[in-house]
SEGULO-856601 format. One line per 8 residues: number of its first residue (from 1); their letters; for each residue x, y, z of C-alpha. Coordinates in pm, 1 decimal, padded with zeros to 6 digits. Last residue first. Layout:
NUM> A> X/Y/Z ~ ... .
end
This chain:
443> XXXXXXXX> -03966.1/21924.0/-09212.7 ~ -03940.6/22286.1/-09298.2 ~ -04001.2/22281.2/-09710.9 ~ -04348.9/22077.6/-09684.9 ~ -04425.3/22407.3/-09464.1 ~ -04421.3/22589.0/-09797.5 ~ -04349.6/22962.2/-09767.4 ~ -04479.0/23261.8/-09961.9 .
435> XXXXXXXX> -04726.0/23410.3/-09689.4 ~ -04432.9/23384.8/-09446.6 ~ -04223.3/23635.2/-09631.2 ~ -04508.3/23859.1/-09649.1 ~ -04575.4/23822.4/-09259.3 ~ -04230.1/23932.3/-09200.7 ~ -04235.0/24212.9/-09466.8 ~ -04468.7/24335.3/-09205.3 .
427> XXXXXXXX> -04353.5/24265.7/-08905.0 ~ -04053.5/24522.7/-09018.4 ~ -03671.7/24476.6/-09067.3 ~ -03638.8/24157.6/-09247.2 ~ -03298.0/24134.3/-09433.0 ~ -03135.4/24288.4/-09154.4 ~ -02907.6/23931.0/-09098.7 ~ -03077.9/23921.0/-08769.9 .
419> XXXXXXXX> -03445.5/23942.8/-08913.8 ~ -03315.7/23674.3/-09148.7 ~ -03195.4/23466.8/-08916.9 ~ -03507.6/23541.5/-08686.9 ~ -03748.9/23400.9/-09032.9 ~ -03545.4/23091.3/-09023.3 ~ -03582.1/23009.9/-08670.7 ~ -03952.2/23073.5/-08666.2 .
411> XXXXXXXX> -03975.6/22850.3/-08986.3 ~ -03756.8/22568.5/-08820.4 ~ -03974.4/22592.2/-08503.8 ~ -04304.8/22560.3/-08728.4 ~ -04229.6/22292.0/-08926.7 ~ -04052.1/22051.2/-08625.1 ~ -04425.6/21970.2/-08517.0 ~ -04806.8/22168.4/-08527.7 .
403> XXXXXXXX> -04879.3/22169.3/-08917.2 ~ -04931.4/22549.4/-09047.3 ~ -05283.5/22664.9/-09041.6 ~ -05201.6/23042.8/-09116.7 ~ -05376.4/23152.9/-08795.4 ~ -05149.1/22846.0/-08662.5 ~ -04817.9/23036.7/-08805.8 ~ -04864.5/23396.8/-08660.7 .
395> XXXXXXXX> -05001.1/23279.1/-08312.1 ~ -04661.1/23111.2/-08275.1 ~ -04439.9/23411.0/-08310.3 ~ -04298.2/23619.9/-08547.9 ~ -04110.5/23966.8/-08602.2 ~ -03888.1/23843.0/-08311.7 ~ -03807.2/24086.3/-08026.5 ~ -03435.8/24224.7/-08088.0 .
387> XXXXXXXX> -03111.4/24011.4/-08033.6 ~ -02859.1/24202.6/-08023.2 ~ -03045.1/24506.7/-07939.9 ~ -02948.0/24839.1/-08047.3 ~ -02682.5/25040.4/-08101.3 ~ -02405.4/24865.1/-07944.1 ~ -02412.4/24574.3/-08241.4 ~ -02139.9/24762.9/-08405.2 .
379> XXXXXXXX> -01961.3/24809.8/-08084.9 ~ -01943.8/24453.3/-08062.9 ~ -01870.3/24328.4/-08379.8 ~ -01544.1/24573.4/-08355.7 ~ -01477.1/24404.2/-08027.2 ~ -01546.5/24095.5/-08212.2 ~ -01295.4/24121.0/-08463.1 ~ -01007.0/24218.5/-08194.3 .
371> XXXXXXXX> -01074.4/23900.8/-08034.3 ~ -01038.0/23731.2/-08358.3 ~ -00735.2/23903.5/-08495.2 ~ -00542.9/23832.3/-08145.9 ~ -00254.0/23595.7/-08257.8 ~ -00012.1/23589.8/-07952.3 ~ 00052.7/23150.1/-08005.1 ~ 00021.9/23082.4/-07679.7 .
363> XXXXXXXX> -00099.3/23252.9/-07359.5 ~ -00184.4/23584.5/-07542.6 ~ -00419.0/23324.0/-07710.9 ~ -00569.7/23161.1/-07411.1 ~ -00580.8/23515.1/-07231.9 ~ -00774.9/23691.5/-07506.5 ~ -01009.2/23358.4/-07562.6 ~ -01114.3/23363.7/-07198.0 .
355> XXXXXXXX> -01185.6/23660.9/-07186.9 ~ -01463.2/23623.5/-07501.9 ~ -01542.3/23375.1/-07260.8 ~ -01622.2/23587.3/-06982.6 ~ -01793.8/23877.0/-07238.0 ~ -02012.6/23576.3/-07379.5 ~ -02149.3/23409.1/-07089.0 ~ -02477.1/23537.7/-07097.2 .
347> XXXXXXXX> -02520.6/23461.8/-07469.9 ~ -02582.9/23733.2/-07698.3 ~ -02272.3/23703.1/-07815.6 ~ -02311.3/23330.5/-08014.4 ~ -02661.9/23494.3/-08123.4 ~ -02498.9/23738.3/-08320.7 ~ -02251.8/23545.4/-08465.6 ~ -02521.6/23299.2/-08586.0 .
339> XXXXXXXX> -02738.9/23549.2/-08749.1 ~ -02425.3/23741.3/-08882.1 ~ -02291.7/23415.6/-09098.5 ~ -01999.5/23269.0/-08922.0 ~ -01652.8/23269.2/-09066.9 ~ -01482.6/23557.3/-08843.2 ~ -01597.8/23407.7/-08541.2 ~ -01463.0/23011.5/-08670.0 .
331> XXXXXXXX> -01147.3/23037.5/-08401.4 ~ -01370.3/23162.6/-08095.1 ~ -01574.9/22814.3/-08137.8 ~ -01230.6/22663.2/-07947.8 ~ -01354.3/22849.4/-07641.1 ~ -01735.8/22721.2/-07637.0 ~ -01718.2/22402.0/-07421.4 ~ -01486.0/22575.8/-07160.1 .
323> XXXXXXXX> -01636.6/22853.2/-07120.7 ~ -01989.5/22713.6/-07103.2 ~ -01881.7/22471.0/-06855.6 ~ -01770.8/22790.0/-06595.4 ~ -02115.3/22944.6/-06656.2 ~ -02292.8/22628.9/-06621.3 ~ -02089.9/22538.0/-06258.7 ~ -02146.2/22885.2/-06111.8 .
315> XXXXXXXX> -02542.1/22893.6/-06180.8 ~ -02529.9/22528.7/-06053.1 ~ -02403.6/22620.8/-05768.0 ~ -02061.7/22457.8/-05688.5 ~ -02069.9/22146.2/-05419.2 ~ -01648.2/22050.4/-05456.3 ~ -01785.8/21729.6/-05662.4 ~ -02003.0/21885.4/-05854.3 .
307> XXXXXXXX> -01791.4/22136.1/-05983.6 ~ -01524.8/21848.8/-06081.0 ~ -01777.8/21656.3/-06256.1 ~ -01897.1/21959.4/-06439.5 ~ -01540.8/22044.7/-06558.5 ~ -01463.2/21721.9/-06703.7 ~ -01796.6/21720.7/-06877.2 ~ -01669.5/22031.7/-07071.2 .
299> XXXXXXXX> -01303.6/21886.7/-07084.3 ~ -01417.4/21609.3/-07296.4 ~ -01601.6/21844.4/-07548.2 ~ -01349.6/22136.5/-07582.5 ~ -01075.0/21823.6/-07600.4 ~ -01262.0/21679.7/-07912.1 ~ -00966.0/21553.4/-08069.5 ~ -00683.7/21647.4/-07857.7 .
291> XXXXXXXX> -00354.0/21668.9/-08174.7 ~ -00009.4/21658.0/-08171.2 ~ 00175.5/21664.3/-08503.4 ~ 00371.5/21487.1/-08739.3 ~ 00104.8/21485.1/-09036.5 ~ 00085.0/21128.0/-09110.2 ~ 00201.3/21073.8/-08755.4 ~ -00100.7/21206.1/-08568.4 .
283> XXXXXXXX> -00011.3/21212.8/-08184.5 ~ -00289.1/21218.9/-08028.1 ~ -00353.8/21311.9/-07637.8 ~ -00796.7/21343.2/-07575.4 ~ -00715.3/21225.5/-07193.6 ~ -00437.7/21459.7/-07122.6 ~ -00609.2/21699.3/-07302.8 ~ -00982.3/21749.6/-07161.2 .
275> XXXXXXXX> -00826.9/21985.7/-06909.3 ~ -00791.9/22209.6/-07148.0 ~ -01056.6/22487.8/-07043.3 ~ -01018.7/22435.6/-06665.7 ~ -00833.0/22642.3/-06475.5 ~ -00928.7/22892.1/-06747.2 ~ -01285.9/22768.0/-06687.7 ~ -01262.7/22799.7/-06333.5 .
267> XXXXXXXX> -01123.0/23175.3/-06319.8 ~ -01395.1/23281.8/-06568.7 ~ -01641.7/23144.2/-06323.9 ~ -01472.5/23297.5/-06053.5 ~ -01473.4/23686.4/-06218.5 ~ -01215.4/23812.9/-06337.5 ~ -01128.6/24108.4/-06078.4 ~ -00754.9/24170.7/-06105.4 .
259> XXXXXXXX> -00741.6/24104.7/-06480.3 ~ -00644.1/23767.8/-06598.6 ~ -00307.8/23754.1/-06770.2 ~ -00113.3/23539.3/-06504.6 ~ -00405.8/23279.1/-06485.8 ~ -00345.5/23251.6/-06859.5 ~ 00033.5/23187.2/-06760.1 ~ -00049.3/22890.8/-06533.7 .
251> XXXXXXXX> -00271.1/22738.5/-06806.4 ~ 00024.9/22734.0/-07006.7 ~ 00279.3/22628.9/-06797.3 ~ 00012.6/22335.0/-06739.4 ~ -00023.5/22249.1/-07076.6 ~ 00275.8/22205.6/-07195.4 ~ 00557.4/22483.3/-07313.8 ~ 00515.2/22842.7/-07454.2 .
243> XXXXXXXX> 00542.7/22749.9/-07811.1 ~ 00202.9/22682.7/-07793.5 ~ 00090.7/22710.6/-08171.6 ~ 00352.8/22592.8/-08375.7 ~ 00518.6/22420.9/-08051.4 ~ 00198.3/22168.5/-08077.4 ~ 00136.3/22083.4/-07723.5 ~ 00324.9/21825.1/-07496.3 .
235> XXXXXXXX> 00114.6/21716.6/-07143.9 ~ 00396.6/21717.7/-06915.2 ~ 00201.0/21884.3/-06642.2 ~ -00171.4/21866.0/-06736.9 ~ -00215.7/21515.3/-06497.2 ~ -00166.5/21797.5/-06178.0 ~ -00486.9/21971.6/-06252.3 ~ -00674.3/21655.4/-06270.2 .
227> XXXXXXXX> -00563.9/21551.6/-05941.5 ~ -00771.4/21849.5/-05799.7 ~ -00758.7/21816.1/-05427.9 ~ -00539.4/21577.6/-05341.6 ~ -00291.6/21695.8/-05588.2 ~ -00368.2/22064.9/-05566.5 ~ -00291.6/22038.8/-05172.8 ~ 00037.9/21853.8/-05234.8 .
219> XXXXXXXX> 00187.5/22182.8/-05082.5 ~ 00414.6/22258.4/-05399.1 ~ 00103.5/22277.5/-05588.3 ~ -00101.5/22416.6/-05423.0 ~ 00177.1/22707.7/-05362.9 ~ 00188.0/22755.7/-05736.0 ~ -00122.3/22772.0/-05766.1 ~ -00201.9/23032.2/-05488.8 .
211> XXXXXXXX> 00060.1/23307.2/-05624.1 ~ -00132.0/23254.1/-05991.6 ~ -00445.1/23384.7/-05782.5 ~ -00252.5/23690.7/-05669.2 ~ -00518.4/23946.6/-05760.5 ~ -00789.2/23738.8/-05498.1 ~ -01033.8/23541.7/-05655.4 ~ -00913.7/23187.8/-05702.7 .
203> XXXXXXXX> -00750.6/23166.9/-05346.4 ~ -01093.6/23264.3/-05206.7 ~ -01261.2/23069.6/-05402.9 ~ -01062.3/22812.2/-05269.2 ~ -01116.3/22878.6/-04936.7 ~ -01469.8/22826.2/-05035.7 ~ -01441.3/22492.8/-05171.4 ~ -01254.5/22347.0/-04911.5 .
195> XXXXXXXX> -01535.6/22401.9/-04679.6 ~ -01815.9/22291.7/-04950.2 ~ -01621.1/21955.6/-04985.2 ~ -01628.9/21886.3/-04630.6 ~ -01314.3/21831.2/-04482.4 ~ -01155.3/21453.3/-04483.5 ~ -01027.1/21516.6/-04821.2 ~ -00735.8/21768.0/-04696.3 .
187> XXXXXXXX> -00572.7/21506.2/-04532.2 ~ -00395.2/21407.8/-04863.9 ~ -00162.3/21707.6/-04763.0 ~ -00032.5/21557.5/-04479.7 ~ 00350.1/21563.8/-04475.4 ~ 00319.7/21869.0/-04736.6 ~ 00119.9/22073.6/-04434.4 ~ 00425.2/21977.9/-04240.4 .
179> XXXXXXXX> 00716.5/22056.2/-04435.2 ~ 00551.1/22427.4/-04485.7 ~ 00480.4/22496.5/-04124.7 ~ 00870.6/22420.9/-04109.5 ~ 00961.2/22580.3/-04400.2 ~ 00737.4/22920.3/-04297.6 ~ 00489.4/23001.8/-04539.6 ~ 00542.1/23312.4/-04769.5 .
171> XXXXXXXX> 00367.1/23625.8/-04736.8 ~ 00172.4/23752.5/-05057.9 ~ -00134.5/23875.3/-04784.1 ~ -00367.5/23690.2/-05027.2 ~ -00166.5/23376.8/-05086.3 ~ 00044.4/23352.6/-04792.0 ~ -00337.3/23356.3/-04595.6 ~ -00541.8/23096.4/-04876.7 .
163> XXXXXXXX> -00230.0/22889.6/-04867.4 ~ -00228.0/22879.4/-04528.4 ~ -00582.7/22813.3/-04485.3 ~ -00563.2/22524.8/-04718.6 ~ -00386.4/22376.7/-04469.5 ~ -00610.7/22517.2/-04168.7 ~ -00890.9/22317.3/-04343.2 ~ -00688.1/21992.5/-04165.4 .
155> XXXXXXXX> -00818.5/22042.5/-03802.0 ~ -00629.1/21925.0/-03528.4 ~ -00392.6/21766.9/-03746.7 ~ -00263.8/22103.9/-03895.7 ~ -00206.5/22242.2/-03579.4 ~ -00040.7/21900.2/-03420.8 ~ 00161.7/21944.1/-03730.2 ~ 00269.8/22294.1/-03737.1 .
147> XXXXXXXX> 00392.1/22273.6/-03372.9 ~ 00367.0/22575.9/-03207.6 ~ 00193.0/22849.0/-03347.9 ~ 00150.4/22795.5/-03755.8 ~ 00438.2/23055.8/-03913.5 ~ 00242.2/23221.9/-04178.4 ~ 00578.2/23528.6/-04239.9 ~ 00580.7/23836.8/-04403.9 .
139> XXXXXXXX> 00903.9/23927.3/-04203.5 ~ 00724.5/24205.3/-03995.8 ~ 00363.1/24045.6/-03960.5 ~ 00634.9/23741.7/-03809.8 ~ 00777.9/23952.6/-03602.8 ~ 00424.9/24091.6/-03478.6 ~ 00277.8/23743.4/-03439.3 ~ 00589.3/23607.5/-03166.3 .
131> XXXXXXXX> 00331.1/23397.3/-02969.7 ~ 00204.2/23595.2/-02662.0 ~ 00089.7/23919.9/-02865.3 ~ -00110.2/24155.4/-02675.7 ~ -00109.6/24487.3/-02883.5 ~ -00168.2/24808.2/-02715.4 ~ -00477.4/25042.6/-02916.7 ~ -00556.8/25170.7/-02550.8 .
123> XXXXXXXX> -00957.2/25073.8/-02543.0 ~ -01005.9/24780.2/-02759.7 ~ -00665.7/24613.5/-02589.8 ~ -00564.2/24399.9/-02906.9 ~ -00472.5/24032.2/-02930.1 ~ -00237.6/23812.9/-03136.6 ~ -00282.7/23457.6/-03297.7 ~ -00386.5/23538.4/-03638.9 .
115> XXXXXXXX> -00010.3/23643.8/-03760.7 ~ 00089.0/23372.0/-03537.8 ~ -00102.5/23108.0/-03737.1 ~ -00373.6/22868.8/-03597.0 ~ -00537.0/22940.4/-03233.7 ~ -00436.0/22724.7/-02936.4 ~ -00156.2/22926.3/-02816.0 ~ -00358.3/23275.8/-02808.4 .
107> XXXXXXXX> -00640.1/23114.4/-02603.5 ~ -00358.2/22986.3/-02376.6 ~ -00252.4/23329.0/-02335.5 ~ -00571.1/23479.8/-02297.8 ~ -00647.5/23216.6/-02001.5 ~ -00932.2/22965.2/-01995.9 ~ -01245.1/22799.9/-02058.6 ~ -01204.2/22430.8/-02160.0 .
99> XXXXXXXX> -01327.6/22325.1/-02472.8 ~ -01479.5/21999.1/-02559.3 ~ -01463.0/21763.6/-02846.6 ~ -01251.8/22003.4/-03056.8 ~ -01361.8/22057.7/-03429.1 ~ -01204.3/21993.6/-03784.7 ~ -00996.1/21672.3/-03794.4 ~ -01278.7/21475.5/-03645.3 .
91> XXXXXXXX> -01200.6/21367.5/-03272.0 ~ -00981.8/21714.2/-03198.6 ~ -00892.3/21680.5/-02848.1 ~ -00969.3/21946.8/-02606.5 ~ -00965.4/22282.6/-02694.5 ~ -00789.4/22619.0/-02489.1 ~ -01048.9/22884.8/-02404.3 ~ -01087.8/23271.5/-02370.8 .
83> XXXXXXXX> -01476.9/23298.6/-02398.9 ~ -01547.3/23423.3/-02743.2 ~ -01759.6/23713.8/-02831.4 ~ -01880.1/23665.8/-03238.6 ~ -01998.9/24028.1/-03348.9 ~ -02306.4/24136.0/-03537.9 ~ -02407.7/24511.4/-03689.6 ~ -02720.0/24673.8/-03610.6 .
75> XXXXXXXX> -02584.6/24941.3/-03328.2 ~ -02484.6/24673.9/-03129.1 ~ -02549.8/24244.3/-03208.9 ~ -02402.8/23981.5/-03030.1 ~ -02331.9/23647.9/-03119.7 ~ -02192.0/23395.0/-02837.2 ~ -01880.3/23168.9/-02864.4 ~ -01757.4/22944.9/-02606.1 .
67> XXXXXXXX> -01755.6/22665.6/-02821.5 ~ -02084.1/22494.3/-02646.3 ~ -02190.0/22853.7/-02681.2 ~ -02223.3/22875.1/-03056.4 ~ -02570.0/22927.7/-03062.9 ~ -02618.3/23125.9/-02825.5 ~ -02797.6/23439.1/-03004.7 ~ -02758.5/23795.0/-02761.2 .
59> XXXXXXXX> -03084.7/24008.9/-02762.4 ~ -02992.3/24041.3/-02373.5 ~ -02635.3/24149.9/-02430.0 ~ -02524.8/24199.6/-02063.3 ~ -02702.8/23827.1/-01952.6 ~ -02570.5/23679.3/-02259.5 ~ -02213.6/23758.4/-02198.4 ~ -02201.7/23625.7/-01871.2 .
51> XXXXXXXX> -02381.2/23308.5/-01965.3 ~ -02138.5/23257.2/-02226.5 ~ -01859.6/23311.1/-01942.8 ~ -01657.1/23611.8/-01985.2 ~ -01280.2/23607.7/-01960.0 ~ -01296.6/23763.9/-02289.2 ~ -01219.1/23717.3/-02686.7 ~ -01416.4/23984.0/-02950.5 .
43> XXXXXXXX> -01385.5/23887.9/-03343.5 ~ -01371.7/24237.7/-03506.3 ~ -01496.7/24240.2/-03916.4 ~ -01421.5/24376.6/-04224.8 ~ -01100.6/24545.9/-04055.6 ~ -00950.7/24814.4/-04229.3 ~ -00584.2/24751.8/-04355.9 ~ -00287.3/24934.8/-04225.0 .
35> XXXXXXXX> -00148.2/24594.5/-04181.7 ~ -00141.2/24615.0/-03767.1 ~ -00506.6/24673.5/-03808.0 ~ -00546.5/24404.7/-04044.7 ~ -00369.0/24131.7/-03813.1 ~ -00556.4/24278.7/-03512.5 ~ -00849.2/24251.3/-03712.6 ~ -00747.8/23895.3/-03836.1 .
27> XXXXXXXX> -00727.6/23749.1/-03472.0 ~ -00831.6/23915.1/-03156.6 ~ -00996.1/24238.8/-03015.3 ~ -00950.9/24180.8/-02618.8 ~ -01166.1/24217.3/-02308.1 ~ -01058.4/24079.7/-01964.7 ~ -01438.1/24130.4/-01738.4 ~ -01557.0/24394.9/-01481.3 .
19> XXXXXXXX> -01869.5/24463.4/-01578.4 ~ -01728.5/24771.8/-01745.0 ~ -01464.9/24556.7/-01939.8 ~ -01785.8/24395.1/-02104.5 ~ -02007.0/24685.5/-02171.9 ~ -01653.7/24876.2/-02331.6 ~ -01624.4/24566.6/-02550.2 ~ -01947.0/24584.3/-02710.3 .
11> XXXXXXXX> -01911.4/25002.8/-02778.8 ~ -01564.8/24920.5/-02916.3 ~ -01711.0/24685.8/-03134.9 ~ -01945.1/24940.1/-03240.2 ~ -01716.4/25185.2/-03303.9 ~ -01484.4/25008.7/-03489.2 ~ -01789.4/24885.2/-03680.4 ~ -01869.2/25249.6/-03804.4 .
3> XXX> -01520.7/25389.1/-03883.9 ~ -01492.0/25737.9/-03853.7 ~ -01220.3/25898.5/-04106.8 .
end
């Protein structure tokens, strides 16, 4: 089966071996290649000069050139070509102050892991590998190349990198490599929030999320990171209801019963959804038992502070909120009167949380009446709208001269209840119903 970009960054590499340059596919595509994986994207590394590449890719953008790097475009799609280099020193713990063109070797010895650090003739298929890659594709291995601290040092995202890479290709990380990133795990807080942020979410959505906590733990990443996470361990719950151990084992196994592709606001609020505990921890001795007063409320807040501080859209940051204010309303379903319930699943969020309350009780106590309640609430409601247009509006209640203020919203709100609870069904007996009420009675 043809593959489009192959082809194209075969195309772009062809131009440049024409004119005479070293051309090589490098880093993850080789990886992927060598996986039996299809490349999302080919990184091209050459003896070329920036200005070399430019002048045989005239619609060429240079605005990575001070790096070496120069973004082409063929047939419509882009590709980074990067002039074989080896950096100088690394001034902020993310980028070199200068880079000095090079060898492929030495370009190969500079990069991060060894399973990123091979090369691949675009025209033969033969793989260039100067620093042991293959083996360590072979054994499953991130190994960083050469020594894992200076790597990690020169810029500290490749930490979390290694946790996003063993993570998503389940490899393990190398003891070494893995002594070192826990030497300077606090590091981590010198990168940008946004850039740790997104290898998170990278970590959070792939199948193997549960994988990726455990190793941010062990790293010392989750502690820098998200100390808040870490305070759940050793937080007792009541055995009646979580006989599955503290908080933290049981947050872990929710992320274990998550489908494949939860979405990442569902992922954050099960990260999330008792982090108020620690703080809200009661122990209620009339009654001998443990209780987090308020722990829906505390961890709600909780949650938006920690969004905010890691730069999450605000879209991302309500959604994952909601979950966690609303999952201990799950409990009350079967009690709610059917204007209420149906307005509780109309929200946006509802099929997340409604998640959210499967894995929290499969992740404790097993009791699933209430989930199983409001998939039969669900298909019930399937027929029609949820929440159909209201019988009344606005106009209906001044033509009737009803005080502007808290009168009119309450009415409105009352007459939807009933138009939810099917006791109003056309506009109509709507308008009758209004006819007979007293706006004395809605203040």
């Amino acid at each position: 089966m043809s593959d489009p970009l192959q082809e194209a960054a075969v195309r772009v590499a062809r131009r440049l071996r024409d004119a005479g340059h070293e051309v090589l596919f490098a880093g993850g595509c080789v990886r992927d290649r060598l996986r039996g994986v299809r490349p999302k994207d080919y990184d091209v590394a050459t003896s070329a000069r920036p200005e070399e590449v430019a002048s045989h890719f005239p619609r060429s953008d240079m605005i990575g050139a001070h790096f070496g790097v120069v973004l082409v475009r063929e047939s419509g799609l882009s590709f980074e070509i990067a002039t074989f280099r080896r950096d100088g020193a690394y001034t902020d713990g993310r980028h070199p102050g200068e880079v000095i063109f090079t060898s492929a070797e030495e370009d190969a010895r500079r990069r991060d892991f060894t399973v990123n650090g091979m090369f691949e003739d675009p025209l033969t298929g033969e793989v260039v590998d100067y620093v042991g890659g293959q083996a360590d594709l072979e054994a499953r291995v991130i190994r960083a190349i050469g020594n894992p601290l200076e790597r990690f040092e020169e810029d500290y995202l490749r930490m979390l990198r290694a946790v996003r890479f063993a993570t998503t290709l389940d490899f393990s990380i190398e003891p070494e490599t893995g002594t070192a990133l826990r030497t300077i795990a606090p590091r981590i807080l010198e990168i940008s929030p946004e850039r740790i942020r997104e290898e998170l979410d990278k970590i959070w959505l792939s199948p193997r999320r549960v994988a990726g906590f455990d190793l941010l733990y062990e790293s010392g990443l989750m502690e820098a990171i998200l100390p808040e996470l870490i305070a759940l361990r050793g937080c007792e719950q009541p055995p009646q209801w979580h006989p599955e151990g503290d908080v933290y084992v049981h947050t872990r196994l929710m992320l274990s019963l998550l489908d494949d592709d939860a979405s990442l606001p569902l992922v954050l609020s099960v990260l999330f959804h008792d982090i108020g505990k620690p703080p809200t921890f009661a122990y209620d001795e009339a009654n001998d038992r443990i209780r987090f007063n308020a722990h829906d409320k505390v961890g709600a807040e909780m949650t938006r502070r920690i969004l905010r501080r890691l730069k999450y859209s605000n879209a991302v940051i309500d959604a994952a909120v909601s979950g966690v204010k609303h999952h201990m309303v799950f409990k009350d379903v079967q009690k709610m009167r059917t204007a209420k319930l149906k307005r509780f699943m109309a929200r946006d969020t509802f099929e997340d949380e409604l998640e959210l309350h499967r894995v929290d009780c499969a992740g404790s106590h097993g009791k699933l009446d209430n989930h199983r309640f409001l998939l039969g609430k669900r298909e019930e409601f399937a027929n029609e709208p949820i929440i159909p247009p209201r019988l009344l509006n606005g106009h209906d209640l001044i033509e009737r001269d009803w005080p502007r203020g808290p009168e009119m919203r309450n009415v409105l709100i009352q007459a939807q209840d009933l138009q939810l609870e099917g006791e109003l069904t056309s506009r109509e007996e709507a308008l009758a119903w209004l006819d007979r009420q007293d706006p004395a009675e809605y203040r």
